[in-house]
C-alpha positions in Angstrom: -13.2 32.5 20.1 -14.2 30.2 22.3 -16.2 26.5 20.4 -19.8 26.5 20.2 -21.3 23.4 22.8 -22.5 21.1 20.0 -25.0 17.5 21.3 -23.4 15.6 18.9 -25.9 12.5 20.1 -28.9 15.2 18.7 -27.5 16.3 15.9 -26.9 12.4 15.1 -30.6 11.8 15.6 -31.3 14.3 13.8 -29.6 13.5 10.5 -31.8 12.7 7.7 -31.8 9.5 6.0 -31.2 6.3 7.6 -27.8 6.0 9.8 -26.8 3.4 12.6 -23.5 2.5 14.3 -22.7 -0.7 14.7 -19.9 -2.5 17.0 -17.3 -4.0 14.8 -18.9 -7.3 15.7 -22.1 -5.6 13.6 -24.0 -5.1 16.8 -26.5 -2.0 16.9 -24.9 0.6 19.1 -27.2 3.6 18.1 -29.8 4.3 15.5 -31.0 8.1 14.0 -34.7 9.1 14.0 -34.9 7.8 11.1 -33.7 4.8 10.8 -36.3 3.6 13.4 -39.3 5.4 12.1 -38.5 3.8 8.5 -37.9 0.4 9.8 -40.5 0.7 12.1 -38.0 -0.7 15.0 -37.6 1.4 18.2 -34.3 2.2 19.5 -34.8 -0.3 22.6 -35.5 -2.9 19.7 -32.4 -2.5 17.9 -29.5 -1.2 20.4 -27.5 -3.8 21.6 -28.4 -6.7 19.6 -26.9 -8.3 16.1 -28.2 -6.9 13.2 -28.8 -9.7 11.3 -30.8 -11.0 14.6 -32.9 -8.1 13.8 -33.0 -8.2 10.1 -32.9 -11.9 8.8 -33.1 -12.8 5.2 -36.4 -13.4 3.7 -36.5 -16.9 3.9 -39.4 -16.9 0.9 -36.5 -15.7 -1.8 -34.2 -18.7 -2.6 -32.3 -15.9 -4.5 -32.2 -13.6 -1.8 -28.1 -12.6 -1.1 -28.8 -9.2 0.7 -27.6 -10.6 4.3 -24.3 -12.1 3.0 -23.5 -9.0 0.8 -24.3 -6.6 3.8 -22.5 -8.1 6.2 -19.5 -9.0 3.9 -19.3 -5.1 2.8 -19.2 -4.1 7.0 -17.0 -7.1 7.3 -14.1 -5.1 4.9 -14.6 -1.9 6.1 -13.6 -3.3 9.8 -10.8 -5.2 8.5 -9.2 -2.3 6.0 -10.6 0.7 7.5 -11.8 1.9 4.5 -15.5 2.9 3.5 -17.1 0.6 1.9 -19.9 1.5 -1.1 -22.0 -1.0 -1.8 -24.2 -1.6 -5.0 -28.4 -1.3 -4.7 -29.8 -4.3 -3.2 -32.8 -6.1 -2.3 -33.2 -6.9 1.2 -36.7 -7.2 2.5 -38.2 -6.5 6.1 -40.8 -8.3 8.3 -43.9 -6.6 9.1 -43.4 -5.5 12.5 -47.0 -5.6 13.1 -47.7 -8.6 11.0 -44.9 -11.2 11.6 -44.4 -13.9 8.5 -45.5 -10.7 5.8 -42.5 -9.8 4.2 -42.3 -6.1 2.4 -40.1 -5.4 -0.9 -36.8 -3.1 -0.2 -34.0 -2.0 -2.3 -31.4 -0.6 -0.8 -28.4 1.4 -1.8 -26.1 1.2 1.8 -22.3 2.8 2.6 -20.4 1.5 5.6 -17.6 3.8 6.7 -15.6 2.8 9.6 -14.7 5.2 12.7 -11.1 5.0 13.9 -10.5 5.2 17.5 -6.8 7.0 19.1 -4.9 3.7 18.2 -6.1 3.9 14.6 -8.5 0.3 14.6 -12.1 0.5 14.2 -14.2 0.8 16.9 -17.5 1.7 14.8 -18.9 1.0 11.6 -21.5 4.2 10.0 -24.0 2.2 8.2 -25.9 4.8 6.2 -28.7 3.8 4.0 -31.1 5.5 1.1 -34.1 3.3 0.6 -34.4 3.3 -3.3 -37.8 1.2 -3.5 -39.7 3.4 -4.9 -37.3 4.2 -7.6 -36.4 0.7 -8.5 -40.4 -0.9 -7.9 -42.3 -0.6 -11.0 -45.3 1.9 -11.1 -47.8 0.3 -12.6 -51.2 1.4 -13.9 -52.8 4.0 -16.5 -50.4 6.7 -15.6 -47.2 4.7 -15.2 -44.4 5.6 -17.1 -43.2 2.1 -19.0 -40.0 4.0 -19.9 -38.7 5.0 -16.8 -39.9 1.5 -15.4 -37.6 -0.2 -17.9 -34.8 2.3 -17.3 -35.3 1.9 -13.7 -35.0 -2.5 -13.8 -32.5 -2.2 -16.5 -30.5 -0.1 -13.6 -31.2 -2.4 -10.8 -30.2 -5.5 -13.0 -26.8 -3.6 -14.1 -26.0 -2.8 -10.4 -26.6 -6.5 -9.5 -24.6 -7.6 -12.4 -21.5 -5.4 -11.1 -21.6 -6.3 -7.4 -21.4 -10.3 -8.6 -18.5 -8.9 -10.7 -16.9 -7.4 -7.6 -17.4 -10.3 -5.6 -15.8 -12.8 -8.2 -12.5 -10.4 -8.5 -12.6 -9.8 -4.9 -12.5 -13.3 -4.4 -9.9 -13.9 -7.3 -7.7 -11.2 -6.0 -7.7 -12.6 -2.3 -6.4 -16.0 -3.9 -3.7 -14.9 -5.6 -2.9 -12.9 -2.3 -2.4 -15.8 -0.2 -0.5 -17.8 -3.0 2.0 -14.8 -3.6 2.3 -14.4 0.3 2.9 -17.7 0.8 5.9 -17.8 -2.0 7.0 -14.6 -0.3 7.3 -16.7 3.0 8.9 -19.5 1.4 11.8 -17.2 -0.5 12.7 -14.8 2.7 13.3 -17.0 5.6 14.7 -15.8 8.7 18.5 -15.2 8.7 21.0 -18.2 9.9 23.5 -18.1 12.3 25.9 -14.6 12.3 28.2 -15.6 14.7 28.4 -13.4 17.4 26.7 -10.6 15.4 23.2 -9.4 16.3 20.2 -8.9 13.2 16.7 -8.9 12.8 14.9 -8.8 9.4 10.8 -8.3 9.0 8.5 -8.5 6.0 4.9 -6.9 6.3 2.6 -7.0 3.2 0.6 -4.0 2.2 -3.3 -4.0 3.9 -5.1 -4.4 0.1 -4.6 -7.0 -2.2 -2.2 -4.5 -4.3 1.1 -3.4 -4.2 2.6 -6.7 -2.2 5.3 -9.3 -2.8 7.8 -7.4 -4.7 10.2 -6.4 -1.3 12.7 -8.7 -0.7 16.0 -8.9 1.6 18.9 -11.1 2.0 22.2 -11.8 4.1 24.9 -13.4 2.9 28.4 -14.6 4.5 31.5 -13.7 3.1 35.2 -14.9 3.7 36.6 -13.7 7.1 34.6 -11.5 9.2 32.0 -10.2 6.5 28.9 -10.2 5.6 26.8 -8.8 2.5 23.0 -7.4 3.6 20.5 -6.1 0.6 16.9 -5.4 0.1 15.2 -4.8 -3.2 12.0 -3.7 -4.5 10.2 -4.9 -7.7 7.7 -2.6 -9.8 4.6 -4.5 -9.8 2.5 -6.6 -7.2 1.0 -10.1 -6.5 2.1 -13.4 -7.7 4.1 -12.1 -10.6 6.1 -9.9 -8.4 6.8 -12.4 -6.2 8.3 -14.5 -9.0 10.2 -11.7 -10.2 11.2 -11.2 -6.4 12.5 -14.4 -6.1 14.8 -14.7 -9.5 16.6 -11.2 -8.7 17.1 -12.2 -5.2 18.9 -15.5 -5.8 20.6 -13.9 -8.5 22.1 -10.7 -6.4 23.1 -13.7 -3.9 24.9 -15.3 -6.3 26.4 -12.8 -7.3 27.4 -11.2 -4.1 29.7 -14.5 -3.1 31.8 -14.2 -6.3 31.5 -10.2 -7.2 34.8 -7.7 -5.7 32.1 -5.8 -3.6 29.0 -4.3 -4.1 28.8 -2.5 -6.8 30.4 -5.5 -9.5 27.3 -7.5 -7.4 24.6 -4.9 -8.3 26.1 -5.0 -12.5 25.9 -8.2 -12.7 22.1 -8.2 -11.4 21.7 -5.3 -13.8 22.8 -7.6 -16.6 21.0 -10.5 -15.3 17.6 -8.2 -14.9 17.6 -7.8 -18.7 16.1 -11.2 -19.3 13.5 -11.2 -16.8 10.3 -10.0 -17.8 9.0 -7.6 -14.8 12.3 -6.8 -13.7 12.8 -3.7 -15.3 13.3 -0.7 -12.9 13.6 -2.9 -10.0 15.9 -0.7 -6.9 17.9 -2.2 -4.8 20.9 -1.7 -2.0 23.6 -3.5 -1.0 25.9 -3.1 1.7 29.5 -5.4 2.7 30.2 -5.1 6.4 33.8 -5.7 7.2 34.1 -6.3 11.0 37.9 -6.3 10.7 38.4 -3.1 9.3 34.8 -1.4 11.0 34.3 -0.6 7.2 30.9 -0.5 5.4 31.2 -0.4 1.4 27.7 0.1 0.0 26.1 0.9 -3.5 22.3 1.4 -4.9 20.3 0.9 -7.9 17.7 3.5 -7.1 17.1 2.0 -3.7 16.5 4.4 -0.5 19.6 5.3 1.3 20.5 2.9 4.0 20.9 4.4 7.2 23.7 4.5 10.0 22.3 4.9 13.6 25.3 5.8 15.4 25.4 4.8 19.1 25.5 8.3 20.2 21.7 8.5 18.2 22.6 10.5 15.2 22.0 8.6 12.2 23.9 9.1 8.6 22.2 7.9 5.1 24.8 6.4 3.2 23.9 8.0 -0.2 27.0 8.3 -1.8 26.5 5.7 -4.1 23.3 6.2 -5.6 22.8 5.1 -9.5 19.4 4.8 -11.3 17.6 1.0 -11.2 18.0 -2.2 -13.1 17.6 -1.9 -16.4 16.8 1.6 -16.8 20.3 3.0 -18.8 20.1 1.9 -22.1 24.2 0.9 -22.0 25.9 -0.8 -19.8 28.4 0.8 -17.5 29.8 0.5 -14.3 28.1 1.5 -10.8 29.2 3.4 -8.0 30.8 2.5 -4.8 31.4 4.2 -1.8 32.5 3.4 1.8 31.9 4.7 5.4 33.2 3.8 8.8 31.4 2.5 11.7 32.4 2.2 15.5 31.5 -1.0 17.5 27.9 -0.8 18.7 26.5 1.6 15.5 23.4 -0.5 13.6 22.9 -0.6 10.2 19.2 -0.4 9.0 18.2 -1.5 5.5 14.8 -1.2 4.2 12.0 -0.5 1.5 10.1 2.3 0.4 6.9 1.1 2.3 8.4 1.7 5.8 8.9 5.6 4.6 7.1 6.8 1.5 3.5 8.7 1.9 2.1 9.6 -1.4 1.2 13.2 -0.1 4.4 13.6 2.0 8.0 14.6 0.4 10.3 11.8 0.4 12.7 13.9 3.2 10.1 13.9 5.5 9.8 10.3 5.6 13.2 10.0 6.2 13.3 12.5 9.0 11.0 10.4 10.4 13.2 7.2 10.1 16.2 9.1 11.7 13.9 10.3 15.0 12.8 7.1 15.5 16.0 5.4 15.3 17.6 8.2 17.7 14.6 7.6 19.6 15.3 3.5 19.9 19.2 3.4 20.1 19.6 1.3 22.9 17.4 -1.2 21.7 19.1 -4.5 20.5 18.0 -5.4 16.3 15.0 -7.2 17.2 13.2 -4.5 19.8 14.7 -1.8 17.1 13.1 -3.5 14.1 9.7 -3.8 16.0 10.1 -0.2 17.2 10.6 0.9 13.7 7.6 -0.9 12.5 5.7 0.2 14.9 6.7 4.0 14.7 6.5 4.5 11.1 3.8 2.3 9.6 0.4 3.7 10.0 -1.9 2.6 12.1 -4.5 1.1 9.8 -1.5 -0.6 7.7 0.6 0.2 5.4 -0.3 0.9 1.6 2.7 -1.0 0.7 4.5 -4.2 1.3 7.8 -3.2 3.3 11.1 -5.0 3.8 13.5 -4.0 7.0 17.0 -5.3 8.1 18.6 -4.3 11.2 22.2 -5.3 12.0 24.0 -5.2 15.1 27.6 -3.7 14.3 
């Protein structure tokens, strides 16, 4: 059956209610019917120039915050690509006809962004419901004093919230940077490995939540070895972070004096039992033995690493899988299992961010991970880890913080 020929530039015209696009610079790229008619603008007017050009504030209402609301709600939706609802507002017009008369709106506006093929935003959907009429009060004989105070108590309530918004909003963004900037601090970039290759990456989640508890870490052992582990903490922002920071110091610690792996992932277990936050933390640890071409691994209800072998099939190491820190009532002893490699296989380490889609199974995700690496075998750790980013995460970000390590074997 072959698709009806839709003008999708009518249709859009057409819509009732008041709807623009705007360039993600907040520039008027087209306007509906109605948006003109009710603004009393012309499309000729309005296309191609700044909005805020073309709507300033009422510079009469010392109060007034409609401008900086509106353009900080189109502001967000560009930078998450995520709609954006915005509480009723007051934003008056200019006469068209009568310039310096100024005429009472309230507005109740939604900006929804439009993702182009490479998943960034190439248009913001401002659509807007003019609410004056319910909010202004109706005076006279006939006016109806209780819907009049229901209909101020409303606006007033709406106001009250979209300050309340703003102030967490703001609070959130602050703790944001502080945990990020801890986060920085406690994974830096990996020293010297001799002649062995390896590339780590950290990259936060898009929203304030879910970031900062990921965490990796390499450590050198005696003779040709070397210890590689990632960890994820339950929980997000500056506490995580803190968290983050104990159990990885800890787990390196305990890695230089532990007889592999697992002995390093029971003593963290133990150690996790005094840290507020740290229950259920997963992690994964891995010893590299060059000498032997030996890998002897062991989790704490952490993803599988994986094995990309240089012929491009890959191998989860998942033999050695036990529930996470602090989540068995006793104490007992983890598993440990080993695997071989062959000069030239990588070793890739990671956390549930670079996989996980809360409406995908868990397999899938990991499919995924194994067709990209296949896909990128040749590439040394750092084109491999970039690859793998740039593969798996989705295009408008990630939902949550994820930690990679790629090794050279």
């Amino acid at each position: 059956m072959r698709e009806p020929q839709i003008d999708h530039a009518a249709v859009f015209r057409a819509l009732p209610g008041m709807v623009a696009l705007l360039t993600p610079e907040l520039v008027y790229a087209d306007v509906n019917d109605d948006f003109a008619r009710i603004t009393g603008r012309s499309r000729e007017e309005l296309i191609g120039r700044y909005i805020f050009d073309v709507f300033p504030e009422n510079p009469h209402d010392d109060a007034a915050a409609g401008m900086r609301e509106t353009r900080e709600s189109m502001l967000r939706a560009v930078a998450t690509g995520e709609r954006d609802t915005m509480a009723v507002l007051r934003y008056d017009i200019e006469d068209p006809q009568h310039p310096g008369l100024w005429q009472e709106h309230f507005w109740s506006p939604v900006n929804a962004p439009v993702l182009g093929a490479d998943g960034k935003v190439t248009l913001i959907v401002h659509r807007v419901e003019e609410v004056t009429e319910l909010i202004r009060a109706r005076g006279g004989p006939g006016g109806d004093s209780r819907a009049r105070a229901l209909e101020a108590d409303l606006y007033a309530r709406a106001r009250e919230l979209q300050e309340v918004n703003e102030r967490l909003r703001k609070a959130h963004a602050r703790e944001r940077e502080v945990a990020l900037a801890l986060q920085e601090a406690l994974l830096p970039a990996p020293g010297p490995l001799g002649h062995h290759q390896a590339a780590v990456r950290y990259r936060p989640a898009v929203g304030a939540l879910n970031v900062c508890g990921d965490w990796y870490d390499l450590v050198d052992l005696p003779g040709d070895c070397l210890a590689v582990a990632v960890g994820d903490v339950v929980g997000h922002g500056l506490a995580a972070a803190c968290v983050m920071g104990q159990l990885r110091s800890a787990l390196s610690a305990a890695t230089r004096v532990a007889d592999g792996p697992a002995r390093a992932l029971e003593a963290l277990g133990l150690y996790a039992r005094s840290v507020e936050g740290a229950e259920s933390t997963t992690a994964a640890t891995a010893f590299v033995d060059w000498g032997t071409h030996t890998l002897t691994y062991s989790s704490a209800g952490h993803l599988p690493p994986a094995l990309l072998h240089p012929d491009g099939t890959v191998t989860f190491l998942d033999q050695a899988t036990d529930p996470p820190l602090g989540a068995s009532v006793e104490h007992s002893e983890r598993p440990e299992a080993s695997a071989p490699f062959t000069e030239g296989a990588t070793l890739v380490l990671y956390t549930d961010g670079l996989v996980e889609r809360r409406t995908e199974d868990i397999d899938i995700g990991l499919t995924r991970l194994a067709r990209s690496l296949g896909a990128h075998r040749e590439a040394g750790p750092e084109d491999l880890a970039d690859a793998l980013l740039t593969d798996l995460l989705p295009p408008t970000g990630n939902a949550d913080d994820t930690a990679l390590v790629v090794i050279r074997l």
